[in-house]
C-alpha positions as CSV (number, residue, x, y, z in Angstrom):
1,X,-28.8,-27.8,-20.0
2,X,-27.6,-27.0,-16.5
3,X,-27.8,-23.4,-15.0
4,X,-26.3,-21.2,-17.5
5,X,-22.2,-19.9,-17.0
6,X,-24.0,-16.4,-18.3
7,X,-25.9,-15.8,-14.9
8,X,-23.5,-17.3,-13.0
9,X,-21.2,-14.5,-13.9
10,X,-24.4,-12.6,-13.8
11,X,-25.1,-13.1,-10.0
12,X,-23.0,-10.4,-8.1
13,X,-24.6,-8.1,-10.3
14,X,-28.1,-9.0,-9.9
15,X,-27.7,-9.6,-6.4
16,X,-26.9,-6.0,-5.6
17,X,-30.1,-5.1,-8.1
18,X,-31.9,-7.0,-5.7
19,X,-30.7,-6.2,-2.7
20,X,-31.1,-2.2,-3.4
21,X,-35.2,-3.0,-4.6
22,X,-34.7,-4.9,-0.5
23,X,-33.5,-1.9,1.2
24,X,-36.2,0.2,-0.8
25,X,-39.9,-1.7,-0.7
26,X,-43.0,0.1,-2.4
27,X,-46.5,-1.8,-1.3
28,X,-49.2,-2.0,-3.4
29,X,-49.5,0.2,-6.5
30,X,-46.5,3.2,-4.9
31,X,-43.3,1.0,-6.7
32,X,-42.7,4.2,-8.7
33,X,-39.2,4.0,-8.0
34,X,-38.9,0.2,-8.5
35,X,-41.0,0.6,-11.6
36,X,-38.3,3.6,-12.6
37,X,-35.4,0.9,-12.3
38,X,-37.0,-1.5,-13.9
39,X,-38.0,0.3,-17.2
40,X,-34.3,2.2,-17.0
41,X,-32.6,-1.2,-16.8
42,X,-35.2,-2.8,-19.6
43,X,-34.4,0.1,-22.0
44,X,-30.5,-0.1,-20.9
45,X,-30.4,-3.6,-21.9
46,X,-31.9,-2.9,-25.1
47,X,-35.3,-4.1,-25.2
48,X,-37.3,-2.8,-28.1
49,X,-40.0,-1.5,-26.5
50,X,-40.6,0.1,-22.9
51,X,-43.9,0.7,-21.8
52,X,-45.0,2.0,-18.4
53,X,-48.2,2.7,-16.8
54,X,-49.8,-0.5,-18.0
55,X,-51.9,-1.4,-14.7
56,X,-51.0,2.1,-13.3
57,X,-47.7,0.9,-12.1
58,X,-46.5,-1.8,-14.1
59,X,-44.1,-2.1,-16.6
60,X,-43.6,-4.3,-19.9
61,X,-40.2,-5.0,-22.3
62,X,-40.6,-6.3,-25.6
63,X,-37.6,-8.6,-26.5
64,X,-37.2,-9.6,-30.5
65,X,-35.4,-13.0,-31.3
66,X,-33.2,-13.6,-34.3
67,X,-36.0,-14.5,-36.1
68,X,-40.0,-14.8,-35.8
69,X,-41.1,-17.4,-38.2
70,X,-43.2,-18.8,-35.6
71,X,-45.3,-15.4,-34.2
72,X,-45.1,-17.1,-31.2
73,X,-45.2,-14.3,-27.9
74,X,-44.8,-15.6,-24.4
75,X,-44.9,-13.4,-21.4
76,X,-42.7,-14.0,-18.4
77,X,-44.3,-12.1,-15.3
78,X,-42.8,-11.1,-12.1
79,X,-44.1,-9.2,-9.3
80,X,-42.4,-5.7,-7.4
81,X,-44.3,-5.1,-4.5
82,X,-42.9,-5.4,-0.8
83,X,-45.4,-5.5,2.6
84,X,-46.3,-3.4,5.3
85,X,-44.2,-5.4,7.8
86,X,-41.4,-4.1,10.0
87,X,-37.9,-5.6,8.8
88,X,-36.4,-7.6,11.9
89,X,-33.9,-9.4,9.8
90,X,-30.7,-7.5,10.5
91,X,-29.1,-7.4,7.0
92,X,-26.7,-4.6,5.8
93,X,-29.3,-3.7,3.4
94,X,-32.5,-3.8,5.2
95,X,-35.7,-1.4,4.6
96,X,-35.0,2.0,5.1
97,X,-38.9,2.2,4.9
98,X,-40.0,2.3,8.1
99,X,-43.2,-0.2,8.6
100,X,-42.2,-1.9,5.3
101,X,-40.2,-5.2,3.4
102,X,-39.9,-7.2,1.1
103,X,-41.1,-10.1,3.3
104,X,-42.3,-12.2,0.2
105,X,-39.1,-12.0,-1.9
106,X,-40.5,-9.7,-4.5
107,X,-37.2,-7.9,-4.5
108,X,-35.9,-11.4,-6.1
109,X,-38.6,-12.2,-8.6
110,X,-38.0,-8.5,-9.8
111,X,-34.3,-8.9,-10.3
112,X,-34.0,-12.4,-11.7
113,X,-36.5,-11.4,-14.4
114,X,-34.3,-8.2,-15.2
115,X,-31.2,-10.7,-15.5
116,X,-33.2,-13.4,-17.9
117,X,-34.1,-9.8,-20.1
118,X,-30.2,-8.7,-19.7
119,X,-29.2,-12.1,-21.3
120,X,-32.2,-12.4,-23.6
121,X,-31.2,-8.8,-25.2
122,X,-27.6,-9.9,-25.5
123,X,-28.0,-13.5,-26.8
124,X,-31.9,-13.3,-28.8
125,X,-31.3,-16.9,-29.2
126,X,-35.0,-17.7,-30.1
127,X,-37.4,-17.0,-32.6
128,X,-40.4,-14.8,-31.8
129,X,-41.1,-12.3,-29.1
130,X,-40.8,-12.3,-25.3
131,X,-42.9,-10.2,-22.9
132,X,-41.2,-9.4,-20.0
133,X,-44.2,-8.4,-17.3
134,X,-43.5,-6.6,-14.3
135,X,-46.2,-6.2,-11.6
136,X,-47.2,-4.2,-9.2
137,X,-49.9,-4.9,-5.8
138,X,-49.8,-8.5,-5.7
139,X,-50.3,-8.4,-2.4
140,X,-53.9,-7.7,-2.1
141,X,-54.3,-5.2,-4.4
142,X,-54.9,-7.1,-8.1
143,X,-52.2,-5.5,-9.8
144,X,-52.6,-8.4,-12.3
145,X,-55.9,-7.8,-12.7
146,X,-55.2,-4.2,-13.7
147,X,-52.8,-5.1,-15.9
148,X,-55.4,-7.6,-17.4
149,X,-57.8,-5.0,-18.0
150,X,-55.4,-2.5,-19.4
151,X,-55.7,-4.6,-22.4
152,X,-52.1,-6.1,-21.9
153,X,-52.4,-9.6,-23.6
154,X,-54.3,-8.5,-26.6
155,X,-52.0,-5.0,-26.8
156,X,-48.3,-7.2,-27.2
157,X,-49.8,-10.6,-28.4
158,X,-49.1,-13.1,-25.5
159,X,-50.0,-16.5,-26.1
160,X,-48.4,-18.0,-23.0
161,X,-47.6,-16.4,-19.9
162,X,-45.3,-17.9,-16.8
163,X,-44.6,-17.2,-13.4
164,X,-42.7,-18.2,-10.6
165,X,-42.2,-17.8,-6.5
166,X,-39.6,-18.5,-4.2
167,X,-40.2,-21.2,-1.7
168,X,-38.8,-22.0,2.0
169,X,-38.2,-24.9,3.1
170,X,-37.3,-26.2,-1.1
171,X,-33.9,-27.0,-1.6
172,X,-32.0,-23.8,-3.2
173,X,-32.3,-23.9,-6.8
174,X,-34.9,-26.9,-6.8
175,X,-38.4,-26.4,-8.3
176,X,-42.2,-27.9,-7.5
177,X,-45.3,-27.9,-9.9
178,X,-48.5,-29.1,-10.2
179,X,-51.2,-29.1,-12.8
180,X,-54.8,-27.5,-12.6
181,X,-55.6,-26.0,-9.2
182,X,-52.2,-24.6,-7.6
183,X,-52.7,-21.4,-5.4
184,X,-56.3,-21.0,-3.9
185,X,-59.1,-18.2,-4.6
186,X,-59.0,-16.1,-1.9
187,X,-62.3,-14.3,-1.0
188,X,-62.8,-11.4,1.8
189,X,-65.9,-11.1,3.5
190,X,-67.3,-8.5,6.0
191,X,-70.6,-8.9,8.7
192,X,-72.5,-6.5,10.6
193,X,-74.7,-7.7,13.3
194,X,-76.8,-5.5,14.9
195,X,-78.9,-6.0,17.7
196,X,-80.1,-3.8,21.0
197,X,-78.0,-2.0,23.2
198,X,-77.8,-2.0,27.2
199,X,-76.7,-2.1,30.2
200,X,-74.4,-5.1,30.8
201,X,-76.5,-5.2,34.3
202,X,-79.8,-5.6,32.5
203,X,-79.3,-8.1,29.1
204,X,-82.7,-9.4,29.4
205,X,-83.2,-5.7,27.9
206,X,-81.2,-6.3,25.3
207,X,-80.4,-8.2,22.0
208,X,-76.9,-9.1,22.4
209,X,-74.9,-8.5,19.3
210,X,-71.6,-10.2,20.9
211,X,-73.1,-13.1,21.4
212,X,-75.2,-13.2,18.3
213,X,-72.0,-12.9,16.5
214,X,-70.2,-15.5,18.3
215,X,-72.4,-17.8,17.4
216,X,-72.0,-17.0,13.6
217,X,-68.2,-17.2,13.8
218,X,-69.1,-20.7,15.4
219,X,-71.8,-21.5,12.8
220,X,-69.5,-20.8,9.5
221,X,-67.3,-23.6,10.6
222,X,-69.9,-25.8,10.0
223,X,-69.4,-24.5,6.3
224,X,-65.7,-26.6,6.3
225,X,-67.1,-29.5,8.3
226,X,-71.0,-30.4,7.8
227,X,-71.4,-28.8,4.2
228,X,-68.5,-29.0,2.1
229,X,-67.1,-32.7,0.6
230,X,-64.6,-33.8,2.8
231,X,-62.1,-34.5,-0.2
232,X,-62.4,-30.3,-1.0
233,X,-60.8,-27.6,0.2
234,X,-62.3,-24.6,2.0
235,X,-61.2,-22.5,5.0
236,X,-63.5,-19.9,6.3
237,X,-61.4,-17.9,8.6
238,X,-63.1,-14.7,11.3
239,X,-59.6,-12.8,11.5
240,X,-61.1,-9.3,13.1
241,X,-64.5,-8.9,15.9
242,X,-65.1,-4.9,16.6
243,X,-67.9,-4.9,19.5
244,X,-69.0,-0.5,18.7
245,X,-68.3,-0.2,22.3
246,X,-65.8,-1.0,24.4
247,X,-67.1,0.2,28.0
248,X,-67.2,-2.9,30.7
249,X,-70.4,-2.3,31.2
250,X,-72.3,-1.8,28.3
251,X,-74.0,-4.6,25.6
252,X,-73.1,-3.3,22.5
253,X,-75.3,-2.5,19.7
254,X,-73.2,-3.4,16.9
255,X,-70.8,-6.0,16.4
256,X,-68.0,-5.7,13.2
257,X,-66.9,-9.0,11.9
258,X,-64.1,-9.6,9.1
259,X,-62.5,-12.4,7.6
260,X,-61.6,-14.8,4.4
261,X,-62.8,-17.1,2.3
262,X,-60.2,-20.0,0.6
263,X,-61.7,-22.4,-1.6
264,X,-60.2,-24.5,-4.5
265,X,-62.6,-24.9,-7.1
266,X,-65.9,-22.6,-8.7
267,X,-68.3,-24.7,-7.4
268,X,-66.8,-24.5,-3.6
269,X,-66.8,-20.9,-4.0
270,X,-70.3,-20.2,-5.1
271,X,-71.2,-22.8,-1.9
272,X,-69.3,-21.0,0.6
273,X,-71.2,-17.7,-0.3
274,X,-74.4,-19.5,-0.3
275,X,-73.8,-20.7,2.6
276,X,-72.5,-17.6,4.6
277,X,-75.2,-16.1,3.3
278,X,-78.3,-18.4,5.1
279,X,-76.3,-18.8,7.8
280,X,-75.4,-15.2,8.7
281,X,-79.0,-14.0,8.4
282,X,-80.7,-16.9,9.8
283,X,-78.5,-17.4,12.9
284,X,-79.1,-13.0,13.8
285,X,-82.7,-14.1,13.2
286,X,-83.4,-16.4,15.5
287,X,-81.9,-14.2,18.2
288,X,-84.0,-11.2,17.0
289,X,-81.0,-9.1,15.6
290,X,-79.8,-8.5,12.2
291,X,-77.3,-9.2,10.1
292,X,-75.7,-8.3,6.8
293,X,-72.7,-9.6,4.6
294,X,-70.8,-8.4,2.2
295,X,-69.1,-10.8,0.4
296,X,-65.9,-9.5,-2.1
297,X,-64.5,-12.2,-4.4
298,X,-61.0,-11.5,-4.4
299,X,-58.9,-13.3,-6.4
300,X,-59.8,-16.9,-8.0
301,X,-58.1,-20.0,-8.4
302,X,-54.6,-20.0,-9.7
303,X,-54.9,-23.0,-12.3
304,X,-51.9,-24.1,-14.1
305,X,-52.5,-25.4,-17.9
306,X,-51.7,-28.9,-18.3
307,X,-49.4,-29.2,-21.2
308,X,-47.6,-25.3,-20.1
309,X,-47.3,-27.1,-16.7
310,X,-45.4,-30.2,-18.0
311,X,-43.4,-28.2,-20.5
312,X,-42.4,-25.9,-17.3
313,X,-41.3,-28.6,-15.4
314,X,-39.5,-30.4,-18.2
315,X,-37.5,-26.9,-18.2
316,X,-37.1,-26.5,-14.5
317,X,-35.5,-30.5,-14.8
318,X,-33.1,-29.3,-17.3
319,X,-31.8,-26.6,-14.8
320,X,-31.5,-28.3,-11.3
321,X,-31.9,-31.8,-12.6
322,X,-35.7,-32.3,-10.8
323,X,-38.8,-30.8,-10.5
324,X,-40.8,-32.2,-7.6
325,X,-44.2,-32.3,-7.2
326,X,-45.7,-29.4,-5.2
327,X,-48.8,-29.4,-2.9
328,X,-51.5,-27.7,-2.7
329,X,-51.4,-24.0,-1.5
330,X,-54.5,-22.3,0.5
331,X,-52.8,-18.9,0.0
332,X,-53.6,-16.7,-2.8
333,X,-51.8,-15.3,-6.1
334,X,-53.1,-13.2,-8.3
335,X,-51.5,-14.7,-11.5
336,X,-54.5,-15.9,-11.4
337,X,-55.6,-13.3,-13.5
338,X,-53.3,-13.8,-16.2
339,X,-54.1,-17.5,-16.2
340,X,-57.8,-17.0,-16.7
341,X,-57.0,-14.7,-19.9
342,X,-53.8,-17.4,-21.5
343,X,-52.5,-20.4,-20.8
344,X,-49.7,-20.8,-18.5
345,X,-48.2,-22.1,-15.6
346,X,-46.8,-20.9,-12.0
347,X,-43.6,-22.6,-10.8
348,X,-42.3,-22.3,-7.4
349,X,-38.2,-21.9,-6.9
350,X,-36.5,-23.1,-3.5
351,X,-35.1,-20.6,-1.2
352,X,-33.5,-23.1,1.3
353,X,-34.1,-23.3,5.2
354,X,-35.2,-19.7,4.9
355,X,-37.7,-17.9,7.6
356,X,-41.5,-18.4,6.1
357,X,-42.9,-16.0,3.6
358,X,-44.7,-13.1,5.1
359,X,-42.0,-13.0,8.5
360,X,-40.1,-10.3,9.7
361,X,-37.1,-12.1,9.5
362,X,-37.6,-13.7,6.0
363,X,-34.8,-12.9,3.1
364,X,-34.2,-14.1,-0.4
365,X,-31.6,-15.8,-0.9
366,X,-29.3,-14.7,-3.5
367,X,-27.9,-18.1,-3.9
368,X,-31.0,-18.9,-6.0
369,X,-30.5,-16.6,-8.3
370,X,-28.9,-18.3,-11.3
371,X,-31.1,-21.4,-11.1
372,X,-33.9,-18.7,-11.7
373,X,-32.7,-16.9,-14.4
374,X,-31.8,-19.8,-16.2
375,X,-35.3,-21.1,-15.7
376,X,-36.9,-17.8,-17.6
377,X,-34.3,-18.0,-20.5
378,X,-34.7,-21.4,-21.1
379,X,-38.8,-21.0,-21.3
380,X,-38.1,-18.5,-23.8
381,X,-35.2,-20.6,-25.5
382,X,-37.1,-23.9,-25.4
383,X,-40.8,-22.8,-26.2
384,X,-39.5,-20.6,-29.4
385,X,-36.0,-22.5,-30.2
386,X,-34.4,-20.2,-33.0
387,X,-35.0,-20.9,-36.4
């Protein structure tokens, strides 16, 4: 079954859905008016059931098939929230939010999921119920956690839950997979290293906090190169250094580190902590300062079930006629969350020779849209095939 004639006749229409959600980007948990459209559409459609609030911002439409011999329930999720990143890309229908965009293509997962319910409530060719899952703060926030913890998956029965992301640099239309560990857990960590203050003329005086924390930024490397297995992953990245004074000629007492943690598997987690841990204290030691960390687990490993995975990409070849193997990604996704709870899988989507994710100048392309919605509606038609 190629794309589907439906959402090719669908495509102007959700193209200006998602290019208003574009000119209009809510970050984290504040998509009240994208969560407004969405459950106006859902109920417009004629979903049988509208609920908001579910995760404080997110929103869930119950579909009925035909029939439901099976019981079967499978949720389709897709995320709403833009970033706090000044649009540069020139469109007609750029952010009218100063400071913020949809630099991630949220505005695209958002409408393509409202097109697969539009068809789902016209057609109901399947038998059982869909979940259609829309998310809020995905971008660091842990909307799907939220959601998660609302009680979602035990409130409407989902058995299965899917996902999917756009791509640059994938062929329009075209789709990548890969089993167990997909997206990677992505922990944020914080270190405060205290020493003794001075004058910069007199540092015998003092315990230098700079340069006891430059040599724990320089000692966490060795986390990556001299502790970990070579074969796994892990990325320890220092991405902020606040010295508590700035004056030229002072030694500061304080020095405020920041940064993140990327690791693949449970047991690579809990060694990176470890690690950070001895190695943070014991470095400030030996110079006679002090430090502490605070380590947040953020969100875990996105892991894609094995037999969700193949029946995903099985779909996915039906659609664009291939569905290539994808690599491994060090960034995070906090489908994750779902995953942990049901078994699932996250598929990404190509959005062609496209600025990268997270840039300025980055923009869905609407030319994707129909392989996408087909993709949801034949998940739903596929995994419940009407009786």
């Amino acid at each position: 079954m190629p794309i589907k004639n439906r959402f090719a006749e669908l495509q102007p229409e959700i193209a200006a859905w998602r290019q208003d959600l574009h000119a209009h980007p809510e970050v984290l948990f504040d998509t009240h008016r994208t969560s407004g459209i969405v459950a106006e559409k859902l109920s417009a459609f004629g979903c049988d059931e509208v609920v908001t609030g579910i995760g404080r911002t997110g929103v869930i439409g119950v579909i009925k098939g035909k029939s439901d011999t099976s019981g079967k329930v499978v949720g389709l999720r897709a995320d709403m929230d833009a970033l706090p990143i000044p649009e540069e890309t020139g469109v007609a229908y750029a952010s009218k939010t100063p400071g913020q965009m949809h630099a991630c293509g949220h505005d695209g997962h958002t409408a393509m999921l409202l097109g697969a319910a539009k068809y789902l409530c016209e057609t109901r060719n399947f038998d059982g119920r869909v979940v259609v899952i829309f998310q809020p703060a995905e971008e660091g926030g842990g909307g799907g956690r939220e959601m998660c913890e609302d009680g979602m998956m035990d409130r409407f029965g989902i058995q299965e839950v899917y996902g999917m992301h756009n791509w640059p640099g994938l062929e329009v239309g075209q789709f990548a997979i890969r089993p167990g560990a997909f997206f990677a857990a992505t922990d944020l960590f914080e270190i405060e290293v205290e020493g003794k203050g001075g004058h910069a003329a007199k540092p015998n005086e003092t315990i230098d906090s700079t340069v006891v924390a430059s040599h724990i930024v320089l000692a966490l490397q060795t986390i990556a190169s001299r502790n970990a297995d070579p074969v796994d992953q892990v990325v320890v990245s220092v991405t902020g250094f606040e010295t508590s004074s700035q004056a030229f000629n002072v030694i500061p007492q304080k020095v405020l580190m920041k940064g993140t943690v990327r690791t693949m598997s449970a047991e690579m987690r809990d060694m990176a902590e470890a690690r950070m841990t001895k190695l943070v204290e014991g470095v400030a030691e030996s110079f006679g300062a002090v430090a502490k960390l605070n380590y947040m687990r953020n969100y875990p490993v996105t892991v894609n079930h094995e037999v969700q995975t193949d029946f995903a990409a099985s779909v996915a070849r039906t659609v664009s006629g291939d569905c290539a193997p994808a690599d491994l990604v060090m960034g995070g996704e906090d489908f994750s969350f779902m995953l942990e709870e049901r078994p699932g899988a996250y598929i990404l989507m190509g959005n062609g020779p496209s600025a990268a994710l997270h840039h300025p100048k980055y923009n869905f392309d609407d030319e994707a849209i129909p392989a996408g919605c087909s993709w949801w509606a034949e998940i739903v038609e596929q995994r419940m095939p009407a009786a």
